[in-house]
N, C-alpha and C positions, 0 to 999 in steps of 0.2 A: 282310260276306261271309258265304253263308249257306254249314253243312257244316264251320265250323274248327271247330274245339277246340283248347287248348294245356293244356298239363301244367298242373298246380296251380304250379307256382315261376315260371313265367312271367309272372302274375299278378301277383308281388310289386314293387312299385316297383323298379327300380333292381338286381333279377335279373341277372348276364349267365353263361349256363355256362359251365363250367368248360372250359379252356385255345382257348376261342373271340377270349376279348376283344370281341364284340360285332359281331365282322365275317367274313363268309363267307370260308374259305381260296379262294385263288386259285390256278387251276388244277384239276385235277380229272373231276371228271363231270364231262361237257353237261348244259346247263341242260333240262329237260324240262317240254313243254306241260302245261297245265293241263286235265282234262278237262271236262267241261259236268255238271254234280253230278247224280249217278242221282236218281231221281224219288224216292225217300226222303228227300231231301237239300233237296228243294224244297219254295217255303214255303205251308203248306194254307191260302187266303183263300177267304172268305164272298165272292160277286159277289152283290150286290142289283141286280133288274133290272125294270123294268114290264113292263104285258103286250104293248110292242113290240121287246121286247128292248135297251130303251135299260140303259146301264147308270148307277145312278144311285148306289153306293157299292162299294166293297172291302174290309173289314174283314179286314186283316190277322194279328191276334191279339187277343184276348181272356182274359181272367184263367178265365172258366169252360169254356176250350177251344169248340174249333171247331164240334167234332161236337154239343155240349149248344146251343152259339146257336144251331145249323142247328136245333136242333130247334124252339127257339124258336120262331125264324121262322117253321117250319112252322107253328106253333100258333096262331101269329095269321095265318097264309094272307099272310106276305109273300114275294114270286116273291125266291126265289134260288136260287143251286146252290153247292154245296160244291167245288171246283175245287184242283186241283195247279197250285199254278204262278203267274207274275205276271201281272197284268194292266194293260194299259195302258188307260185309260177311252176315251180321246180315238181308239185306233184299234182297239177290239174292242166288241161286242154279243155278245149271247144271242139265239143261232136253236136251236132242239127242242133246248133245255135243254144245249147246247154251246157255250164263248166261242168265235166265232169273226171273224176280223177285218173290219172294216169295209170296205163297195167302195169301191172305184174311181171318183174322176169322171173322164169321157171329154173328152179337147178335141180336136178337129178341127180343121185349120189350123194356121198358123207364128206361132207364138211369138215374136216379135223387136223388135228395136229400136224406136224411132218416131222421125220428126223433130218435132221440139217447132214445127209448126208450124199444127194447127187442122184439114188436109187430110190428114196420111196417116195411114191408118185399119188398125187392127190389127181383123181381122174373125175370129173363132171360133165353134166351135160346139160347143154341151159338150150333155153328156148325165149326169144326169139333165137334160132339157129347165127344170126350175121351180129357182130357186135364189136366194139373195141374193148379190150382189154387193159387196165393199167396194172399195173405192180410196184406196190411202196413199202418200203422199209423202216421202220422208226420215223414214216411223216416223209422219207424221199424219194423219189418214182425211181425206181431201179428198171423199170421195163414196159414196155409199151408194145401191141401189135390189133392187126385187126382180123377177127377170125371171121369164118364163114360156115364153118359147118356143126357149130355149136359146141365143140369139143374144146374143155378147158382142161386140160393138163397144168399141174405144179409140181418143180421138185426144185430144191436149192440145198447149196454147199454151206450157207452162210446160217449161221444160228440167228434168228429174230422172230419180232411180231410185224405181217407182213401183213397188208391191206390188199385185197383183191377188187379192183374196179368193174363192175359189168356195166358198158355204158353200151345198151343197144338205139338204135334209131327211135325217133318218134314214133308212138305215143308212148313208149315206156317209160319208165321211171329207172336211176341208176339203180344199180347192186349192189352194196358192199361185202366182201368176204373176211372173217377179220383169222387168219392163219399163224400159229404159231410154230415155228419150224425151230427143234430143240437139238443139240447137239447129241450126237451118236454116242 
């Protein structure tokens, strides 16, 4: 938890203060929310990124602080920015030297069941139009391909719960589809 602190005695193994006994009195205040910690409170990471704004590390802490690797970096001309705050890799990029989160893929069409029987066909249309495809079965990639013109076709023989991957190029973010294909 970033933002605690406790007392130095707290610290001590096997600590408990005085006339508490280790357990909050009952009754009392209401219990009160926690606020979302002021931007001093939040932790300063290093985002290393290319020059499409992918991001390809977070450095979180360093023994010669933040602001001396930033400089580094600069020194050797590796693209980063000095950022307040977490970062999650997998749903944020660097657009004009700001993290901001990864788009959206679009799907067009219903989403739904299928009969496990070869003919009914789950037809979608996703945007970005170029993108790969995966297909898993109970957690196993049964199929892979990479499409182009945004047309997602499924139909299978096999009864299961099958996971639909939409992995399109940067900046987007994956897609999962989660399909249940039931026997005839």
């Amino acid at each position: 938890m970033t933002g605690v602190t406790l007392d130095g005695a707290w610290a001590v193994a096997g600590y408990m203060p005085p006339g508490g006994g280790g357990q909050a009195a009952a009754g009392g205040a209401e219990p009160t929310a926690l606020e979302e910690p002021a931007a001093a409170s939040r932790p300063k990471v290093i985002v290393r990124h290319d020059g499409n704004g992918v991001i390809t590390a977070v450095t979180l802490q360093v023994e010669m602080g933040m602001e001396r690797l930033s400089e580094k970096y600069a020194e050797m001309g590796i693209p980063h920015i000095l950022y307040d705050g977490e970062v999650d890799i997998a749903d944020a990029w660097v657009k004009d030297g700001e993290v901001v989160p990864k788009l959206d893929v679009e799907i067009s069409g219903e989403v739904r069941s299928v009969r496990a029987d070869g003919e009914d066909l789950l037809e979608l249309t996703v945007s970005p139009a170029e993108f790969d495809a995966t297909v898993a079965l109970d957690g196993a990639m049964v199929h892979s391909e990479h499409v182009t013109d945004g047309k997602l076709e499924f139909a299978v023989d096999h009864p299961g719960s099958y996971a639909i991957f939409v992995v399109p190029a940067h900046p987007y973010r994956l897609k999962r589809l989660d399909v249940e294909a039931a026997a005839p």
